[in-house]
C-alpha positions as CSV (number, residue, x, y, z in Angstrom):
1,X,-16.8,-10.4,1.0
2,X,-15.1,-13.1,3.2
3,X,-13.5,-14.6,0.0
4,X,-12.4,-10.7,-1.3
5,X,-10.7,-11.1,2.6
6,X,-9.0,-13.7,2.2
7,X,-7.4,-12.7,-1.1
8,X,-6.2,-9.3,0.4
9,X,-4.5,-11.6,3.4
10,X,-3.0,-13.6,1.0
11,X,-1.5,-11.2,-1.6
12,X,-0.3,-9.2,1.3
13,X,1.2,-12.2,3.3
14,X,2.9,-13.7,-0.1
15,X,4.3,-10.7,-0.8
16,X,6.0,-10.0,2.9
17,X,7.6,-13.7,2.1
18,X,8.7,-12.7,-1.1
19,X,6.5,-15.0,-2.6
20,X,5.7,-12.9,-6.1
21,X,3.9,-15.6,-7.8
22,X,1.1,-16.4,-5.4
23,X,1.3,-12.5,-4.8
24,X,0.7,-11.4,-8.3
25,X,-1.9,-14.5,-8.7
26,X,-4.1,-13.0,-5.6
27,X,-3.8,-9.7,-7.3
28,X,-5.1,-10.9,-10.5
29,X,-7.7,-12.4,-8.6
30,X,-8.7,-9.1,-6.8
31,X,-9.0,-7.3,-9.9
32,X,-11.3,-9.6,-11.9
33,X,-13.8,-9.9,-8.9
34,X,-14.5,-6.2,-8.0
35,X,-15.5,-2.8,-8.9
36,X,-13.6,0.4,-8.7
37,X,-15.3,1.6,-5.4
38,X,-14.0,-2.1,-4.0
39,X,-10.9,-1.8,-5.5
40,X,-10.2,1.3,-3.4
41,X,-11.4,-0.5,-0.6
42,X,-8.8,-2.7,-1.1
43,X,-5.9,-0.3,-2.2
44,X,-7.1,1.0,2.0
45,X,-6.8,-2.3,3.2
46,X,-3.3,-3.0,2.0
47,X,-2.2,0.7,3.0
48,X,-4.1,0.4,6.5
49,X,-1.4,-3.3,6.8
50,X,1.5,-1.0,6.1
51,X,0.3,1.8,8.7
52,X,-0.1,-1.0,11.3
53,X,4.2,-1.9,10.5
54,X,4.9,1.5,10.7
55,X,3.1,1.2,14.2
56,X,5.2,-1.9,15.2
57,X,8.3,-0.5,13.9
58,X,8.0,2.5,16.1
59,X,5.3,2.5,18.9
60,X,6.4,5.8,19.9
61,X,6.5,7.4,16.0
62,X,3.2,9.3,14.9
63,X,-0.2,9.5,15.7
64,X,-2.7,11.7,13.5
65,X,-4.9,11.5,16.7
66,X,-2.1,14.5,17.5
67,X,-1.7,16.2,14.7
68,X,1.6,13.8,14.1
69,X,1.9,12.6,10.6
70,X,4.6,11.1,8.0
71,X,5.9,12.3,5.7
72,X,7.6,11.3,2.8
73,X,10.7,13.2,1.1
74,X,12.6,12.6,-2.0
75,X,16.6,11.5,-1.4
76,X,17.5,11.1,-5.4
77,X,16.1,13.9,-7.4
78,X,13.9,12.5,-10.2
79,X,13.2,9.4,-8.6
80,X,9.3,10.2,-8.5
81,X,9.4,11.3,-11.7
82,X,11.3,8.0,-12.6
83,X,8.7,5.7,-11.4
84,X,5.6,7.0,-11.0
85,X,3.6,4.1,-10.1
86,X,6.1,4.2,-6.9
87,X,5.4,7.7,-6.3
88,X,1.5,6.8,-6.0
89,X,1.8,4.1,-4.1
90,X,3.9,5.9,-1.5
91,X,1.9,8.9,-1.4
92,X,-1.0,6.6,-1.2
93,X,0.4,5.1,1.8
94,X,0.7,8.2,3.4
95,X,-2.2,10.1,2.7
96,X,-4.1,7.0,4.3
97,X,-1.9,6.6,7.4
98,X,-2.0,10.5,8.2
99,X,-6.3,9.9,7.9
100,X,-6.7,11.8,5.0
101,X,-9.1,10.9,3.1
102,X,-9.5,13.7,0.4
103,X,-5.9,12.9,-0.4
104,X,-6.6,9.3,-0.7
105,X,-9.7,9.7,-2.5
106,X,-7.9,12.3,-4.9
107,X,-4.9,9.9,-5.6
108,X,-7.3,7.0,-6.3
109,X,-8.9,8.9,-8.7
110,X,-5.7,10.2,-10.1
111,X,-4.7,6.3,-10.8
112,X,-7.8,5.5,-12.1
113,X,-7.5,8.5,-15.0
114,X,-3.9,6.7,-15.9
115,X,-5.6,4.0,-17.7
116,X,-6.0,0.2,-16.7
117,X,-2.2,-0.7,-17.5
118,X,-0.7,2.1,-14.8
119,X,-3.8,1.7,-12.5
120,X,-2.8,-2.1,-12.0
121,X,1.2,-1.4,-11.6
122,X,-0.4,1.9,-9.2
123,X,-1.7,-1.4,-6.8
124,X,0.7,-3.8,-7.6
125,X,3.4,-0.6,-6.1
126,X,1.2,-0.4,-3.3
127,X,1.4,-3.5,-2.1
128,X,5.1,-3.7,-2.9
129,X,5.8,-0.7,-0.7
130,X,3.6,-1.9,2.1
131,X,5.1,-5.4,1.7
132,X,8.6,-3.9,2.4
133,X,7.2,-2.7,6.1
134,X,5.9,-5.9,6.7
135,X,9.0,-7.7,5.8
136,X,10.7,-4.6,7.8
137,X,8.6,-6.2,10.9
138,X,9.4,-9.6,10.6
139,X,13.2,-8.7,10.4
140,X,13.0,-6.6,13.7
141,X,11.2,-9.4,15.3
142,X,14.2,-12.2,14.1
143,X,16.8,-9.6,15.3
144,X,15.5,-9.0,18.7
């Protein structure tokens, strides 16, 4: 488990950096060295680092504990539609930062039905879109 750790650190870390290589390598890794129910374990993991940016980014924004959640909304139509592997990850994302885990669960499944090829660019989005808050983070931090 401590090794399955370290490889979600690093895909995550790499790809804050930008580093898509040594991303894409620790994803590979992921995916040879566990099972479905892991692999959603992992798809949490990398949502649950995005939900801690959103957290940093605005200490005052939601809290579930309330009843607050996010949201997501669509600015160009089709752009779901467009690129759907996006469109799960995001929703993803969300479903796990608002503690929802029927909607999580649901969507995991969802992704698994799509077939191995869309499955792997489902997690690949994932940590893409939760890279982008990190990265959001680190900019914050430089500019203030």
């Amino acid at each position: 488990m401590e090794a399955l750790t370290q490889l979600i650190s690093t895909a995550y870390t790499a790809a804050v950096h930008g580093e898509v290589d040594q991303a894409a390598n620790a994803l590979d890794a992921i995916g040879f060295s566990v099972d479905a129910r892991q692999m959603y374990g992992v798809c949490c993991a990398f949502a649950e680092a995005g939900t801690r940016a959103v957290q940093l980014l605005d200490p005052t924004g939601f809290d579930p504990a309330k009843g607050e959640m996010l949201a997501l909304s669509e600015i160009t139509p089709g752009a779901a539609a467009a690129n759907p592997q996006t469109a799960w990850a995001q929703r993803f994302f969300v479903a796990h930062a608002n503690r929802d885990p029927e909607m999580t669960n649901a969507l995991y499944a969802t992704a698994i039905k799509a077939g191995p090829e869309q499955f792997s660019e489902s997690v690949a989005a994932l940590l893409l879109v939760v890279a982008s808050l990190g990265r959001a983070v680190l900019q914050s931090r430089r500019t203030s």
